[in-house]
N, C-alpha and C positions, 0 to 999 in steps of 0.2 A: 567742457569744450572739446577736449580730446576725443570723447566719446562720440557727442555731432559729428565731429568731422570727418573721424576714420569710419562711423557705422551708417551716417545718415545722408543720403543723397534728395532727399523728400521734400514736398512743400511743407510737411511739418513734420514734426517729431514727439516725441512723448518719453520723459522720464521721470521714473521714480527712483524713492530712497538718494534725494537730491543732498538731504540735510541743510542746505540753505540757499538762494535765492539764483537763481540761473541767470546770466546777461550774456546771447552772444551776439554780435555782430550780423547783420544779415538778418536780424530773426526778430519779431515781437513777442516775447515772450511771457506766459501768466502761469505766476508761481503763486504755491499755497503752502506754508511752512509750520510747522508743529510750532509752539509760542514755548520758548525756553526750554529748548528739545533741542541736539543736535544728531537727531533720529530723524526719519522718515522725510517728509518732502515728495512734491511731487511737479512737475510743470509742462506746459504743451509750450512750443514754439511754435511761430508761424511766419513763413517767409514774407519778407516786407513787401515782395510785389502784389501779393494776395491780401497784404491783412486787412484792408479795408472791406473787407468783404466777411467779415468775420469779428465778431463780438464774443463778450463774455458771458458765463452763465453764472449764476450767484450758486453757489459751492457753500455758502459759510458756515452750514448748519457740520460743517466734519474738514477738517484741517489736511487729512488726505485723499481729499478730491477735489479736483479742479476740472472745468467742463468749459468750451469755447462752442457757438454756434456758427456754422456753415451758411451765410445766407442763399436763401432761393434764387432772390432774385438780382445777386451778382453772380453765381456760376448757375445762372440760367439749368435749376434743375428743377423736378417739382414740389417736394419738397424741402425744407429746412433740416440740416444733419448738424448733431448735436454728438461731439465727441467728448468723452467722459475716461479721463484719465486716473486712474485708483491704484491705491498701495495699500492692501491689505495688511498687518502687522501678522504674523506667526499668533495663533491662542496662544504662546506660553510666553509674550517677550514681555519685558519688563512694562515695555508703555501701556499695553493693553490689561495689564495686570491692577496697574496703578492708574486708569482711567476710572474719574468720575459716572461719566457717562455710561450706564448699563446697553446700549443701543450699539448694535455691531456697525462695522465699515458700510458692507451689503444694506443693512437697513438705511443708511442714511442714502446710498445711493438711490436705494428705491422711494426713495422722499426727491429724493431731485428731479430722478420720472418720471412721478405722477403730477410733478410741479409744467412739465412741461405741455406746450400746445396739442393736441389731437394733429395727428398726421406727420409729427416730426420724428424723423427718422434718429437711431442712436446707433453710434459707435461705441459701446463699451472694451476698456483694454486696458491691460496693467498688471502688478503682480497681485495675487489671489491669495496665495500662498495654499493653496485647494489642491487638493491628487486627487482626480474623477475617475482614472482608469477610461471602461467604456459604458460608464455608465451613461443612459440616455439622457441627452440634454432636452428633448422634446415630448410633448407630453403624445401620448398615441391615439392618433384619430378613430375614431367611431365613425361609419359610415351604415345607415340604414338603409338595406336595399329598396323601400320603398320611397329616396328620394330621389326620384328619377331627372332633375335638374342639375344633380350632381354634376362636374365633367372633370376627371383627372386633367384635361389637358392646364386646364387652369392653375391647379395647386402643384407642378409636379413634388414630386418625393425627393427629400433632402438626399444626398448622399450618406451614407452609412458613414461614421466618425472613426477614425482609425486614430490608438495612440499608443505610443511606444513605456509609456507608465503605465503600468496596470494595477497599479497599488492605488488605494485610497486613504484620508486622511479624515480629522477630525471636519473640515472644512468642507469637504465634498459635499454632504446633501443641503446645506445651506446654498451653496453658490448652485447647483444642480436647481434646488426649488428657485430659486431667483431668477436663472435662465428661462423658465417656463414659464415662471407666472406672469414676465417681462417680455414674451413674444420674441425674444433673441436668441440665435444658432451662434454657435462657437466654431467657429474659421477654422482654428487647427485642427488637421486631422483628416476635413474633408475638403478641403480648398484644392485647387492647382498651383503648385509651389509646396504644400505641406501635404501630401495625401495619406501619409505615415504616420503624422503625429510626431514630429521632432521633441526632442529632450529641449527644455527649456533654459535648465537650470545644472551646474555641473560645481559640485564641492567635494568637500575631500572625503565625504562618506557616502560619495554616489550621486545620479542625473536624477533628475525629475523634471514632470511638466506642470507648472505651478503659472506659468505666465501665459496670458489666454488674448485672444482679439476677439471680440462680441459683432455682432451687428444685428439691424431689424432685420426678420425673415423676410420684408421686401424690400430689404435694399439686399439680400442674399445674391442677387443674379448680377448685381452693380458691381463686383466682387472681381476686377481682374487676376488679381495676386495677389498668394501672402504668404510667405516663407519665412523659416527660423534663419538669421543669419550664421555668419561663422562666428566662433569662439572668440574673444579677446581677452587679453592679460588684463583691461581696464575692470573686469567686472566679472561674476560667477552667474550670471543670467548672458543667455543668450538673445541677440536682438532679433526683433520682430520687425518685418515689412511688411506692407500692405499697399496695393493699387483698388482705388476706387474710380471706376471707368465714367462716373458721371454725367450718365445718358446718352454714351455712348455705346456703339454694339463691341461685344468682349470678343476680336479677332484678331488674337494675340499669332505669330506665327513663330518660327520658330528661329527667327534672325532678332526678334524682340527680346526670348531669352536665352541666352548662350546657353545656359544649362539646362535647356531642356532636352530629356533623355527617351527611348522609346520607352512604354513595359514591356516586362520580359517577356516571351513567349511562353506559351503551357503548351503541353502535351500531355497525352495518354499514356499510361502507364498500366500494361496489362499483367496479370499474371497466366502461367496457363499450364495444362498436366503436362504438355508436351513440350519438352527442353528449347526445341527450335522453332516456338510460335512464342516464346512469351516474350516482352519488349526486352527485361535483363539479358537474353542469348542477343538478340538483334543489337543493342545498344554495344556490347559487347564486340561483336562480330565487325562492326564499323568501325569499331575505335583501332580494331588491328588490319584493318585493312594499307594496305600501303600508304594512298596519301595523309592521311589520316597519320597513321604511325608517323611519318616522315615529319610531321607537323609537328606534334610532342616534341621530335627529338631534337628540335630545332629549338622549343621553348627552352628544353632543361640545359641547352646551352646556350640561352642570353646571359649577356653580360650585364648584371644589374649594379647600379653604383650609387644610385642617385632617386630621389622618391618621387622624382618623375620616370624614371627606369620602370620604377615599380608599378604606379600608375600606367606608364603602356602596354609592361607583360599584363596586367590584371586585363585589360584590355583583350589583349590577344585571346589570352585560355577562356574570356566571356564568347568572342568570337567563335572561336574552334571548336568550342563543346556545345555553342548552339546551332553552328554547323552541324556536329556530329548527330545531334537530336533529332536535325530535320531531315538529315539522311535516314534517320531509323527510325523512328516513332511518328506516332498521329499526332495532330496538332488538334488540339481540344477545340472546337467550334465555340464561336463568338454569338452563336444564333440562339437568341434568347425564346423562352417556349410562350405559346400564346396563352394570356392568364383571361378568364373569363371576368369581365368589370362588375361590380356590381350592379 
């Protein structure tokens, strides 16, 4: 309950490693529980003003996973979104050791998949317990120049996947080949809200990104938001949001998210034989120029007390040094070159 309340503002939510049966208030909630296990668990909530719009999917062939369908034809979209909530076990933990069943997490998911209608869309999410690094999650198109009905505009190209784990694990190309052979793009990494690849997970021998948000690559463009939250003492995984725009157009501005921040600026950076052409003399030369210096000397005597103090010097010297940048240096052009199409 703690966890809802302080992390989740949504029409629904999703948790794993429950250990047993979820009831909150406000919420419809479908749980799937290990049977004489006080391990794993997993459950989706769903706010009572919506859940009529929304059913169950049968899960029972695997105890951690539970699945709810989105119907079409109460949020009026065009297809049916089929969200699929999973708790992967660690290969080395005890339950997975001592399971009957030879048939991994991921396979049974992919049993529940294939079980589903043509055309319905999936939300896959949950912990993986998988380290990808940047390994591609998409398989790489072939295009032959002699299919001239081609038309990029159509398909554009995913964004490149950034993630702040670059380590991989035993679990990686399992979940990798499953992403592909399932037609679903992994959110983190390349979304707006998460373009970095945020640390997931944080324990006492180090972060990891283990916890992932899925969807179908055409519900990809439905995709308003989806950010790692902030840390909490309740848990060592970090929370995951997600906005699905719903056939609506994605013009998010920037009163929608308080934290939305510019990117930084680039510039050029030359070197050159001659001391007073290269960008280090220039960059240099500005930094001591009077207002400039006066600036400095004003930082190195704030009074810092307090970790919002800190927060607005960090502030300031971001300021003044990309001040000082654009007084000296080229600013790298945004003009991307023309690529001949096939």
């Amino acid at each position: 309950k703690a966890v809802v309340s302080t992390q989740s503002t949504g029409d629904i939510f999703c948790l794993q490693e429950t250990k047993e049966p979820v009831k909150i208030s406000g919420f419809r909630c479908y749980n799937s529980n290990r049977a004489n296990s006080r391990s794993g668990g997993v459950c989706i909530g769903v706010k009572n003003d919506i859940s009529s719009g929304v059913s169950s999917v049968n899960t029972s062939c695997c105890e951690d996973i539970v699945a709810i369908k989105l119907k079409k034809c109460y949020f009026n979209i065009p297809n049916d979104i089929v969200i699929i909530n999973t708790y992967d076990s660690p290969t080395n933990s005890s339950y997975k050791k001592n399971a009957d069943d030879d048939s991994t997490t991921l396979e049974k998911v992919e049993e529940i998949v294939l079980s589903l209608q043509d055309r319905t869309r999936i939300v896959l999410l949950g912990d993986f317990n998988a380290r990808i690094g940047t390994e591609p999650d998409q398989v790489e198109p072939h295009f032959d120049p002699s299919w001239s009905s081609y038309n990029e505009e159509l398909q554009p190209p995913l964004p490149k996947r950034s993630n702040k784990d670059a380590k991989l694990n035993s679990n990686s190309k399992q979940f990798l080949n499953f992403i592909k052979s399932s037609d679903l793009v992994i959110l983190n990494g390349r979304t707006l809200g998460d373009i970095f690849g945020e640390m997931t997970c944080l324990k006492y021998n180090g972060c990891s990104v283990v916890d992932y948000i899925c969807a179908s690559s055409d519900l990809f463009s439905d995709v308003a938001y989806m950010e790692v939250g902030a840390f909490s003492s309740l848990s060592d995984h970090f929370s995951l949001h997600m906005t699905l725009s719903l056939g609506q157009k994605n013009n998010l501005s920037r009163g929608a998210i308080p934290f939305f921040i510019d990117a930084p600026l680039s510039f050029n950076w030359k070197s050159s034989d001659a001391p007073s052409e290269g960008s280090g003399y220039l960059f240099e030369t500005e930094q001591e120029s009077a207002p400039i210096a006066a600036a400095i000397s004003n930082l190195l005597e704030s009074d810092v007390q307090s970790s919002e103090d800190v927060i607005a010097l960090n502030s300031r010297v971001v300021d003044l040094y990309s001040l000082l940048a654009t007084n000296s240096l080229q600013k790298k052009s945004n003009k991307q070159t023309n690529k001949k199409k096939w």
